[in-house]
C-alpha positions as CSV (number, residue, x, y, z in Angstrom):
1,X,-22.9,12.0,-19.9
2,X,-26.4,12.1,-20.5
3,X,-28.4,12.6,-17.0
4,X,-32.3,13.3,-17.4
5,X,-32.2,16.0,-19.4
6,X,-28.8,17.5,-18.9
7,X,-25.2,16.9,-20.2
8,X,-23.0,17.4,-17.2
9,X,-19.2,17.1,-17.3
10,X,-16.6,18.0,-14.4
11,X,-13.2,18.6,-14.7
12,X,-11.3,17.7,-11.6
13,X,-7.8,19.4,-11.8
14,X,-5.9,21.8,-9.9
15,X,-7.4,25.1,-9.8
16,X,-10.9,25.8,-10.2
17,X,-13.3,23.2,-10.3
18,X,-15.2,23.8,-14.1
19,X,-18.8,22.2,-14.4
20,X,-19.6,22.5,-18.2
21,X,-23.5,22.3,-18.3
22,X,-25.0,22.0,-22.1
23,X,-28.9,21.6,-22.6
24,X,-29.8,22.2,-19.2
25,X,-33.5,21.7,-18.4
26,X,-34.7,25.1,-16.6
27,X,-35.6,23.3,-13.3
28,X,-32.7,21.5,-13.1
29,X,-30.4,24.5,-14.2
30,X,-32.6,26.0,-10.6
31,X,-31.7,22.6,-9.0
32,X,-27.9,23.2,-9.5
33,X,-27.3,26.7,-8.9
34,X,-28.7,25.6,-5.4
35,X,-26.5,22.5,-5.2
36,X,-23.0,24.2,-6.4
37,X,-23.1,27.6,-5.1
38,X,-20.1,28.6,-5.5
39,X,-17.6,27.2,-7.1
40,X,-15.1,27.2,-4.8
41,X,-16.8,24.5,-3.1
42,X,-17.8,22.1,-5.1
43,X,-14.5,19.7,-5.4
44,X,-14.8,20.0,-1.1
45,X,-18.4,19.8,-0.1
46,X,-20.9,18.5,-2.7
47,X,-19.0,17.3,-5.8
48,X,-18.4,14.2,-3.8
49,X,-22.0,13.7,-2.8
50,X,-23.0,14.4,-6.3
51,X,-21.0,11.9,-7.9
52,X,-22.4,9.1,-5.4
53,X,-25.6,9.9,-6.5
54,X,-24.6,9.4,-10.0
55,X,-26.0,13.1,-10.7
56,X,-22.4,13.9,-12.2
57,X,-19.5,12.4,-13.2
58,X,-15.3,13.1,-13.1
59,X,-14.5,13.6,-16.7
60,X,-11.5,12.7,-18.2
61,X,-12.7,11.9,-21.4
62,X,-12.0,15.1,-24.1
63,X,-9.3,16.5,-21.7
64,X,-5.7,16.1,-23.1
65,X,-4.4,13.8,-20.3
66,X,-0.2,15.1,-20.8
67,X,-1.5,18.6,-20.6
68,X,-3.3,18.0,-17.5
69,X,0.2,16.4,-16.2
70,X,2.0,18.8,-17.2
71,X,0.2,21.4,-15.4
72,X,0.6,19.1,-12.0
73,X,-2.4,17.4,-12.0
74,X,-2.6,14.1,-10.0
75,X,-5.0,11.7,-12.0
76,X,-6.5,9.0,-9.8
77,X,-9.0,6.4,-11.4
78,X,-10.9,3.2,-10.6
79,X,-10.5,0.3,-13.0
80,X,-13.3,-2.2,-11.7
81,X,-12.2,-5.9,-12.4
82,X,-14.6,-8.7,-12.0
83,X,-14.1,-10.7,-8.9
84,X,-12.7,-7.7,-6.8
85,X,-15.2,-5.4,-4.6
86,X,-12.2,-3.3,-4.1
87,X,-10.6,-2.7,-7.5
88,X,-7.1,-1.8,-7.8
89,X,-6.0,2.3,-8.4
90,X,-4.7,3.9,-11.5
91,X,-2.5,7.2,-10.2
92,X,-0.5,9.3,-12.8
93,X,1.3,12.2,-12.3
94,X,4.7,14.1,-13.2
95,X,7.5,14.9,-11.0
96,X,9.8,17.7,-11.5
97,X,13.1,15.3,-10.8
98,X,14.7,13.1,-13.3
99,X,13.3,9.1,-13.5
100,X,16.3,8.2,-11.7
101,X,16.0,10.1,-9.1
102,X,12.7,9.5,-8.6
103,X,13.5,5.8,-9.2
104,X,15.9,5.4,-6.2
105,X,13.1,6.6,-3.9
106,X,10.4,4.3,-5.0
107,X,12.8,1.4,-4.6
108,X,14.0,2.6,-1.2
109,X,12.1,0.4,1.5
110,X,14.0,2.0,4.7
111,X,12.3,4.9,3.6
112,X,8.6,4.3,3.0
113,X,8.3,5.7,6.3
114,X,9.7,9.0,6.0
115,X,7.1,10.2,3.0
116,X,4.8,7.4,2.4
117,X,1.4,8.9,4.2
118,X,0.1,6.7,7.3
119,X,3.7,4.6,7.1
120,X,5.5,4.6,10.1
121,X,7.7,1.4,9.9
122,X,9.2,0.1,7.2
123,X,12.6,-2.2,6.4
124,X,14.3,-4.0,4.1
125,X,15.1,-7.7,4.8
126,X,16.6,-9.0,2.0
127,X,18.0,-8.1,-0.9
128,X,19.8,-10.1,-4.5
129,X,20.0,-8.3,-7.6
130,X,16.6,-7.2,-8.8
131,X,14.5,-8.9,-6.1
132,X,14.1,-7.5,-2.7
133,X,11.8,-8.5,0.2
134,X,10.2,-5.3,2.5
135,X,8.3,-5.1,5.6
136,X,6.2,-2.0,6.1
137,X,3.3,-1.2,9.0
138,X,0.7,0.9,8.3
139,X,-1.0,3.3,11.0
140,X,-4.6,3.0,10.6
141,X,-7.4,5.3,11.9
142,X,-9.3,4.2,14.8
143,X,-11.1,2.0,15.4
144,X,-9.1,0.3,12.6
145,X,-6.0,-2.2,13.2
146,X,-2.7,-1.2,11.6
147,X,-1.8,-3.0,8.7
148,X,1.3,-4.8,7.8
149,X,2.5,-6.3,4.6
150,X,5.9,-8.4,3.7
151,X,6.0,-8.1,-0.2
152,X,8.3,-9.1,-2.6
153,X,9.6,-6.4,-5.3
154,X,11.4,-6.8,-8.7
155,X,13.1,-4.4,-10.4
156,X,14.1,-3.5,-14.2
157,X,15.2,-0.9,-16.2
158,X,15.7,-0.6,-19.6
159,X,16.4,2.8,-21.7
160,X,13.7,5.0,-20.9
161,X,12.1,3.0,-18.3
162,X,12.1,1.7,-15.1
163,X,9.2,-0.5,-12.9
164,X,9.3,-1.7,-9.3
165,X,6.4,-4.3,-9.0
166,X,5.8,-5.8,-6.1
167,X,3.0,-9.1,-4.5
168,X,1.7,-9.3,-1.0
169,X,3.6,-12.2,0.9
170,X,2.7,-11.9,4.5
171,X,0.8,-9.6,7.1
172,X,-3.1,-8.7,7.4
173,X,-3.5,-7.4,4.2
174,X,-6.2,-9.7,1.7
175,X,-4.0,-8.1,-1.2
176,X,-1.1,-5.9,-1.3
177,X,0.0,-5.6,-5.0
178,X,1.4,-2.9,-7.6
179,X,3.3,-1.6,-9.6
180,X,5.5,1.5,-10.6
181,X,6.2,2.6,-13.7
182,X,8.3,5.7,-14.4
183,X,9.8,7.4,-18.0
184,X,10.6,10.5,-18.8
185,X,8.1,13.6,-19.4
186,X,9.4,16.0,-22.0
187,X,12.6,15.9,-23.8
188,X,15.5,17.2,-21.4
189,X,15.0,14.2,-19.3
190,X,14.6,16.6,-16.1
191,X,10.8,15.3,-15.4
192,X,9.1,11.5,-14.8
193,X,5.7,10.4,-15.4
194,X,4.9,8.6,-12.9
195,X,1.9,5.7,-13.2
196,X,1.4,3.5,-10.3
197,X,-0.8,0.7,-10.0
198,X,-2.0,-0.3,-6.6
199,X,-4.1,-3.1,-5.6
200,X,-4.6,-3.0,-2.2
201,X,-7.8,-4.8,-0.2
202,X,-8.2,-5.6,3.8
203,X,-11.0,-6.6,5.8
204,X,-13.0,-3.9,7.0
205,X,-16.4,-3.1,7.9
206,X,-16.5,0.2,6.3
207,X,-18.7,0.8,2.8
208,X,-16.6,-0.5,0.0
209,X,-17.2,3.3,-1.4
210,X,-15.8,4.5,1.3
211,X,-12.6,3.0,1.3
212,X,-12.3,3.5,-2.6
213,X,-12.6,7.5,-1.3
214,X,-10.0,7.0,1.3
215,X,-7.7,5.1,-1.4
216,X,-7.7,7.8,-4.0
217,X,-6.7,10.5,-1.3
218,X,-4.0,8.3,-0.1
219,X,-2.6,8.4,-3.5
220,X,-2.7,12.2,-4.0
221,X,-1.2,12.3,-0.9
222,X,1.6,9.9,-1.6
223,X,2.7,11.8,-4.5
224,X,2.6,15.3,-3.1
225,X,4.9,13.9,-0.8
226,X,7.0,12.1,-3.3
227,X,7.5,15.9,-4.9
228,X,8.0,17.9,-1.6
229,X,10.6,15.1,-1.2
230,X,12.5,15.0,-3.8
231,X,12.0,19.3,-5.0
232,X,10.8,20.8,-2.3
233,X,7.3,21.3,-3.0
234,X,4.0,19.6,-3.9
């Protein structure tokens, strides 16, 4: 991306941090060696600060996405729809268990609360055929009140796939709704890609930015412990 005078990309993976830097006006080549010093700090501290500034950018254009997966990366973007100040999440990651496996957990209500982050109550009500009904509470920080949600979930599966979406019913939630979707990643069947859509919204007097922050964390978090879960690590 072009930003007064520079070409900036970061790459946000595991690992080390890489800023790629190309025509890099002097005094701003000074500005960042004072801003990112060193790189060991710069997802943590000021990579964040940056990026709300608009001074750089996450950059997932040019990377090849599978490989990124593949090496355990968990990809979290924002797709903004009109209409929405909170726009729903885009996670997308791979598991080292087979889609079944993985499956059964997803679809699990009873136990949201033993590895779903910030969960700490969760049940299933009802259940016939594909269509379940699930009550969860969610422990928010203070001063924040906990969060429930009743939602409705349907369930399919076809060769090589398999989706649990559910919609917001009841509770304090404004919107509660998403969807997984899991296949497999390679060709011995072992491994799942995992995409999950969330759109999730509550009232809150906290910076719309600063709940899009706390969202995308919950969702790393969710499917480190989805691995250590189901393999033992994250």
């Amino acid at each position: 991306m072009q930003v007064q005078g520079a070409n900036v990309g970061v790459y946000l993976g595991q690992g080390t941090p890489r800023l790629h830097v190309r025509e890099l006006r002097p005094d701003l080549k000074e500005l960042m060696s004072i801003l990112l010093p060193p790189a060991a700090r710069v997802r943590r501290v000021w990579l964040p600060v940056l990026a709300l500034l608009g001074v750089v950018g996450v950059a997932d254009a040019g990377e090849d996405l599978d490989a990124r997966l593949a090496n355990g990366d968990i990809v979290v973007s924002v797709h903004e729809e009109e209409g929405f100040d909170i726009p729903p999440m885009y996670t997308r990651a791979v598991i080292d268990a087979p889609p079944e496996k993985v499956f059964a957990l997803v679809n699990d209500c009873n136990a949201f609360k033993t590895y779903i982050p910030r969960v700490v109550q969760s049940s299933e009500t009802s259940r016939e055929g594909n269509h379940s009904v699930c009550k969860f509470l969610v422990d928010m920080p203070w001063p924040m009140d906990d969060l429930s949600s009743t939602v409705e979930a349907t369930v399919s599966s076809a060769p090589g796939k398999w989706t649990r979406e559910f919609v917001h019913k009841d509770g304090n939630f404004i919107r509660n709704d998403g969807v997984w979707t899991l296949t497999p990643f390679g060709d011995d069947g072992k491994r799942t890609r995992v995409e999950y859509k969330l759109h999730s919204a509550f009232k809150t007097m906290l910076p719309n930015a600063f709940v899009r922050s706390g969202q995308k964390g919950a969702m790393k978090d969710l499917i480190k412990s989805m691995r250590s879960r189901l393999v033992g690590h994250d």
